[in-house]
Each structure stands twice: as C-alpha cells, then as structure tokens.
C-alpha positions in Angstrom: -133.1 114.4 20.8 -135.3 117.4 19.9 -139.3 117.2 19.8 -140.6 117.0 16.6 -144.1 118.8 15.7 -147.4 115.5 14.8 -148.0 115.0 11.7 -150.8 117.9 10.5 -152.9 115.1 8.3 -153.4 112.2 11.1 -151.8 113.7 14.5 -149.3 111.0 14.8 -146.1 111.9 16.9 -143.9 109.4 15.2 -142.5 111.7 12.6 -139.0 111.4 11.8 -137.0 113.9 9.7 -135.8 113.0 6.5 -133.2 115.8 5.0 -135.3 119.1 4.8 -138.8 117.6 5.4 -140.3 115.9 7.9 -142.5 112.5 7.3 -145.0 110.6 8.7 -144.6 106.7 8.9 -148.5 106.3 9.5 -150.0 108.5 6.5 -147.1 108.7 4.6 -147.0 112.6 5.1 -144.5 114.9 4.1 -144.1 118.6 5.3 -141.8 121.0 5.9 -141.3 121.8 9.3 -141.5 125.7 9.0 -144.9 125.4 6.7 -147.8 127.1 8.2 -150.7 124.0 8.9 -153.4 127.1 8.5 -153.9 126.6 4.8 -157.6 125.7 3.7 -157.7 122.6 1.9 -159.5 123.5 -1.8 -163.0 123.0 -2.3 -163.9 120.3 -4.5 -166.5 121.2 -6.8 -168.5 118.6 -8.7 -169.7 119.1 -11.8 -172.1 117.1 -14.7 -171.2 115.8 -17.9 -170.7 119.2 -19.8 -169.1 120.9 -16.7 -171.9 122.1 -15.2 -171.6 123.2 -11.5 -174.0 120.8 -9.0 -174.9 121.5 -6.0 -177.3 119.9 -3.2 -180.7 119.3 -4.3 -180.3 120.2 -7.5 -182.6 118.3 -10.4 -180.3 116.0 -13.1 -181.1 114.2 -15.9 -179.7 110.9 -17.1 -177.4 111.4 -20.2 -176.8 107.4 -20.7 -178.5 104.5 -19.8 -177.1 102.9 -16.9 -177.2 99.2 -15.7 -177.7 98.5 -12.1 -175.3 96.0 -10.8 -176.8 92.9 -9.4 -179.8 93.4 -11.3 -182.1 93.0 -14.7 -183.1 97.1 -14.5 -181.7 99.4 -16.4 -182.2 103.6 -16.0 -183.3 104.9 -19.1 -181.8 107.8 -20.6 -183.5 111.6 -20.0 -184.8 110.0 -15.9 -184.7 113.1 -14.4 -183.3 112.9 -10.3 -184.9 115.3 -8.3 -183.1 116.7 -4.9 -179.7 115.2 -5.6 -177.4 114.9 -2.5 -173.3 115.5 -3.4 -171.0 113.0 -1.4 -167.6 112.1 -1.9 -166.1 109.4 -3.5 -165.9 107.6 -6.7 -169.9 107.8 -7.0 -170.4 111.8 -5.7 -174.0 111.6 -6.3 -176.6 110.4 -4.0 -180.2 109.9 -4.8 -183.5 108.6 -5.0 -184.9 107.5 -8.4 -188.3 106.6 -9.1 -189.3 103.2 -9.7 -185.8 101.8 -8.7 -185.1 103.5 -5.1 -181.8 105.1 -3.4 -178.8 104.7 -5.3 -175.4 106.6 -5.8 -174.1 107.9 -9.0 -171.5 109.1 -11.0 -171.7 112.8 -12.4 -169.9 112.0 -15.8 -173.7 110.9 -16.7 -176.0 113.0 -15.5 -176.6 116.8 -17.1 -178.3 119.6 -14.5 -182.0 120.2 -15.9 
C-alpha cells in the first residue's frame, strides 16, 4: 500500500483516495494530490453597511437600533463605537459602548464615521 500525503486543512493521516482526489474522513477535505498546499488563503475583508472597508480601531456609528438579548436596553441609532476590534465570526465586531459595556456586533449595522 503506498503512503498517502495528511490532509493540508487538519494534518490527519487517514486520507484515503477517492478516484482523482484524495479525502479526509476527519474534515471532510478534498484535494488533489499533485496541488501545491503553498496557496495563501484570501483575506477576508469586513466591511459596514454601505461597503465600507473597516479596520481595527476604527470609529462606527449605529445605523439601526439594536436590542440587547437578555435585556430591557436598546442602542439607539447614530451611538458612535470608538476603537472597534474586527473578529471572526457571525458577529465580526468587537467593542465597547458607552453606557451598556463590551459587546460584539454585526457590521451590516454599523456605518464608519
């Protein structure tokens, strides 16, 4: 039985071939088993409501207000955020706003000032 290369995303060794392309059973992986691994994954790039590029410690505004779960507040539209943090995940945005505290939130509502 030949060796077969790990798998490039989790390191596993239990890849098996399947036709042209080999897979792997812990990620769920597929590659081809000529492919160069040396390819730079993309940069994400999140943006605000119109498009907007952000960037770390950047200054947003609220375009919508915005209930906070498990709670009676509510922040107002046009708070502005001051030194944003970008994270990923469903809420990308990561920040401190005043009167409520830290909270994370999504940059479909918030426009760069």
């Amino acid at each position: 039985m030949s060796q077969l290369p790990p798998c490039p995303a989790c390191g596993s060794t239990y890849a098996y071939e399947d036709r042209d392309l080999l897979v792997c059973p812990v990620c769920a992986h597929e590659w081809h088993p000529g492919a160069t691994t040396e390819e730079a994954p993309a940069a994400v790039v999140i943006t605000d409501a119109y498009g907007t590029p952000l960037q770390d410690g950047d200054t947003v505004t609220v375009i919508k207000d915005l209930k906070i779960k498990g709670s009676s507040q509510v922040v107002k539209v046009g708070t502005k955020v001051r030194n944003i943090r970008l994270v990923g995940g469903d809420h990308d945005i990561d920040c401190k706003i005043p009167g409520i505290g830290a909270m994370a939130l999504k940059s479909e509502f918030v426009k760069k000032a």
